[in-house]
C-alpha positions as CSV (number, residue, x, y, z in Angstrom):
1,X,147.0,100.5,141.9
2,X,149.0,98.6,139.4
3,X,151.2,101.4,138.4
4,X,152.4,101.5,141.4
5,X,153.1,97.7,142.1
6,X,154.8,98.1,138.6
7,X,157.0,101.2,139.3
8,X,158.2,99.4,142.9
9,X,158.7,96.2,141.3
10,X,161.0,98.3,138.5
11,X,162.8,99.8,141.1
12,X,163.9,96.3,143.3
13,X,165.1,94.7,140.1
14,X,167.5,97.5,139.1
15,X,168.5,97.2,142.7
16,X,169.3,94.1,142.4
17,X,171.4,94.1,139.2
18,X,174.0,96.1,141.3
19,X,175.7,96.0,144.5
20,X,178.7,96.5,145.9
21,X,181.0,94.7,148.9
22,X,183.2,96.3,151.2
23,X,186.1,94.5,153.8
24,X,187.8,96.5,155.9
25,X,191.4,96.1,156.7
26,X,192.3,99.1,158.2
27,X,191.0,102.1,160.1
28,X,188.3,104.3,159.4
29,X,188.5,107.5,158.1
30,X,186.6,110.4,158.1
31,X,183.7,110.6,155.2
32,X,184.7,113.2,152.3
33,X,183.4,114.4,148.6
34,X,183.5,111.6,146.4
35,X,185.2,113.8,144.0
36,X,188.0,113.8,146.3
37,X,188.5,110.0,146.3
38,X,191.8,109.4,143.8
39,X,191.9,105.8,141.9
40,X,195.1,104.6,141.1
41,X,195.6,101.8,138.4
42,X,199.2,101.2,140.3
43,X,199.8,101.6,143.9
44,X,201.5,104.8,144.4
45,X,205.3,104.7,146.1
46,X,203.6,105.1,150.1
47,X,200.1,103.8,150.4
48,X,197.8,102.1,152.8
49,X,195.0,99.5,152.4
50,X,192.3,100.6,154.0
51,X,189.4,98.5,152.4
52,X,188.7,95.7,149.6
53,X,185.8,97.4,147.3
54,X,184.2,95.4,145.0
55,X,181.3,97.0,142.3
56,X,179.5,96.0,139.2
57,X,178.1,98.6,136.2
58,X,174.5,97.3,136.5
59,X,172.3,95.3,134.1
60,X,171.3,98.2,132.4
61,X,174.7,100.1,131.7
62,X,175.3,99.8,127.9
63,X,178.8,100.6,126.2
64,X,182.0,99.4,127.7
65,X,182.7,103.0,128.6
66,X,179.7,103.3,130.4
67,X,180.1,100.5,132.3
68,X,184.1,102.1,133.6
69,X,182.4,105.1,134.4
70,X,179.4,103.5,136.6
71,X,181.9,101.4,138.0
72,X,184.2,104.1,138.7
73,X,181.0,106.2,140.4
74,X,180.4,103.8,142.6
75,X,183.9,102.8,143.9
76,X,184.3,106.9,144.4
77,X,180.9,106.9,146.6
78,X,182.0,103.8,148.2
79,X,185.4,104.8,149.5
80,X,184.1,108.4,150.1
């Protein structure tokens, strides 16, 4: 009985240490593969805003490269 109280408990707290925001400013699109999502460091030459995405790494992400890359998963899901 505990274990499970225990395990639950485990899984709302790592829930917790990550979330991310979304504001729309534009039109919907149809979903796709996050592997298909592109992230740009600069705005490319013709672009359109179509949302605000905002994401942490999580509580539990160690190294400073695997917090970009758990950031970078989640904006990819997020604009997928």
């Amino acid at each position: 009985m505990r274990l499970p109280m225990i395990a639950l408990l485990a899984a709302l707290v790592m829930a917790g240490c990550s979330s991310t925001s979304r504001v729309m400013l534009g039109p919907t699109y149809p979903p796709l593969s996050p592997a298909q999502v592109r992230i740009y460091y600069q705005p490319p030459p013709r672009y359109r805003e179509v949302a605000l995405l905002e994401t942490e790494s999580g509580g539990f992400t160690y190294g400073e490269q695997n917090k970009m890359n758990a950031v970078l998963t989640k904006l990819r899901v997020e604009a997928a």
